[in-house]
N, C-alpha and C positions, 0 to 999 in steps of 0.2 A: 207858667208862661215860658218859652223858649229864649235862650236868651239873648235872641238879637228882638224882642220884640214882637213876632210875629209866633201865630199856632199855625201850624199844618195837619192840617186832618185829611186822609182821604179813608171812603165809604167805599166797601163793596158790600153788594147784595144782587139780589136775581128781579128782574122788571117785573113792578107790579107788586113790591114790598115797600114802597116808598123811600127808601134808600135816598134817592134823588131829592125829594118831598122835605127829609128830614135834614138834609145839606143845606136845603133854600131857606128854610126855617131858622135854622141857626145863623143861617148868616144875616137875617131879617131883625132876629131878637141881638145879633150884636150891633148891627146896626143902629138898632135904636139905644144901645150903651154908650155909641158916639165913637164907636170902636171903624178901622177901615177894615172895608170889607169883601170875600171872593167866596162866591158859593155859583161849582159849576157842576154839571156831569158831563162824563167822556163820552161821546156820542157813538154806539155799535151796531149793530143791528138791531135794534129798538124792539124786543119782542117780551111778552110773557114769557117770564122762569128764565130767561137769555142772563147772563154773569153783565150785571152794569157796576160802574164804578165811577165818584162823584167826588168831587172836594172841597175844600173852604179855607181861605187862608183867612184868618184875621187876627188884623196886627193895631197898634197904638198909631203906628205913622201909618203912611199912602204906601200902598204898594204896588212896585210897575213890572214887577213879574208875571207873568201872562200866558203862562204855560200848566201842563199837568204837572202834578207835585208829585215828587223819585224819593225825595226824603222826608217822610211826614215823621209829623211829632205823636202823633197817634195814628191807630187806624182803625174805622169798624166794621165789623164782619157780622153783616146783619141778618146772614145766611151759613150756618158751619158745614153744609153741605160743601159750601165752597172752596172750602180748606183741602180737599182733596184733589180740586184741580188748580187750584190762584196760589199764585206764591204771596198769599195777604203780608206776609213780615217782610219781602222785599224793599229794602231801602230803609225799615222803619228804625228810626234813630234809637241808638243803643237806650238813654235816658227817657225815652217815650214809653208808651204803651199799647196794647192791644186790646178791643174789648168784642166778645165774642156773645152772640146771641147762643145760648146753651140753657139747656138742665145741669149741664157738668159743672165741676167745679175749675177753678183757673188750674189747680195740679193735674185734674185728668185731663185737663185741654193740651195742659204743656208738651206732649209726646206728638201732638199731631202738627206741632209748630215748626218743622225741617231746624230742629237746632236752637231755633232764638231764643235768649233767656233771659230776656227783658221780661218787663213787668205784663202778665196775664190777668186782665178781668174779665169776669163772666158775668152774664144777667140773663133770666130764664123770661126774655121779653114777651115771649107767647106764650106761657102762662099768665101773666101779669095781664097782657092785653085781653085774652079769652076771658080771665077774671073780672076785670073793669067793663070793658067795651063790649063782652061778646061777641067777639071775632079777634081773627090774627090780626092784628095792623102793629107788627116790632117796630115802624119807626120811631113812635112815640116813646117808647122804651129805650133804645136805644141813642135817642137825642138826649135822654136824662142824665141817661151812665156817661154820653164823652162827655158834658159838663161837667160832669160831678167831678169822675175821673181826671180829665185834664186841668180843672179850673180858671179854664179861661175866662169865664162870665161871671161874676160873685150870685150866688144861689138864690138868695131872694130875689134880686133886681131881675134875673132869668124869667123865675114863672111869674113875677110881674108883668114884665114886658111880655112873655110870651102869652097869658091870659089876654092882653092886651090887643098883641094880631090875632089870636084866634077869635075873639071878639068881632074884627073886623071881617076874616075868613068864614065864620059861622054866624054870623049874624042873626039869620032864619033857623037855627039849629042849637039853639044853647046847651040841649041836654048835651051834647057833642063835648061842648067847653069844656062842663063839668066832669065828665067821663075824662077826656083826655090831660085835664090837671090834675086828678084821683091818678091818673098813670106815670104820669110825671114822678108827683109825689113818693108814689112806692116805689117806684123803679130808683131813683137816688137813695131810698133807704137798703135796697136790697141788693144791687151792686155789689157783687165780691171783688176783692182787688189780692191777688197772688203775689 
């Protein structure tokens, strides 16, 4: 936890990877921890494969900041494509992290970072998901690893509560459930951290 009490997470990824999806999500499951809470996306030209980028601030107390977040305590990059155009480590607090959807590892990641040398984690989120679900959907994956990663949410009460909205989101769809907390699951075990 940061330590005035508050996380700052901000998401980039490309529209149409759920990126945004998995910002609302986390801020849904802290919510229900009792935690306060901000789960937003930066609104762009809204298209498929377009660079979006999303955040979430949640803290113990209220918070009356109400802007996009310069200094996040992590950030996820749920596209590495991205890395070539977005400065993703801009602003990212030296004690924070990075977490990069990859095959690579955090060391071969680290050279495409413009310098930063903070902490690098990788997760190969579309492997995971193509293995579970049968299709790319990295957000799933990549909401595992910044918990894990950051530890703002304690791990059990996480895919409790978050079994729990997906419950109410899939209702008609259980095999959905199950598929997506099988992704959950592996994705926090496989998580590299650099």
């Amino acid at each position: 936890m940061a330590t005035n009490d508050m996380v700052e997470i901000r998401w980039h990824g490309r529209g149409g990877q759920g990126a945004k999806m998995a910002c609302l999500l986390l801020a849904d499951v802290a919510g229900l921890e009792g935690k306060f809470v901000q789960g937003f996306p930066e609104y762009g030209p809204e298209r498929m494969g377009a660079p979006i980028t999303a955040y979430n601030r949640i803290s113990e107390k209220r918070c009356s900041i109400h802007s996009n977040i310069y200094y996040p305590d992590y950030v996820v990059v749920v596209d590495e494509t991205l890395l070539d155009s977005v400065d993703v480590t801009g602003g990212l607090k030296e004690a924070g992290a990075i977490i990069i959807n990859t095959p690579s590892s955090p060391q071969e990641m680290r050279s495409m970072l413009r310098g930063w040398n903070g902490k690098v984690c990788t997760i190969d989120a579309r492997r995971i998901s193509e293995e579970i679900l049968g299709i790319n959907f990295p957000n799933t994956p990549m909401l595992a690893a910044v918990v894990k990663v950051s530890g703002v949410l304690e791990m059990g009460r996480f895919l409790a509560n978050i079994e729990e909205s997906f419950k109410h989101k899939f209702a008609d769809k259980p095999q959905v459930i199950d598929g997506n907390m099988a992704t959950l699951k592996k994705s926090m075990e496989e998580v590299q951290v650099g």
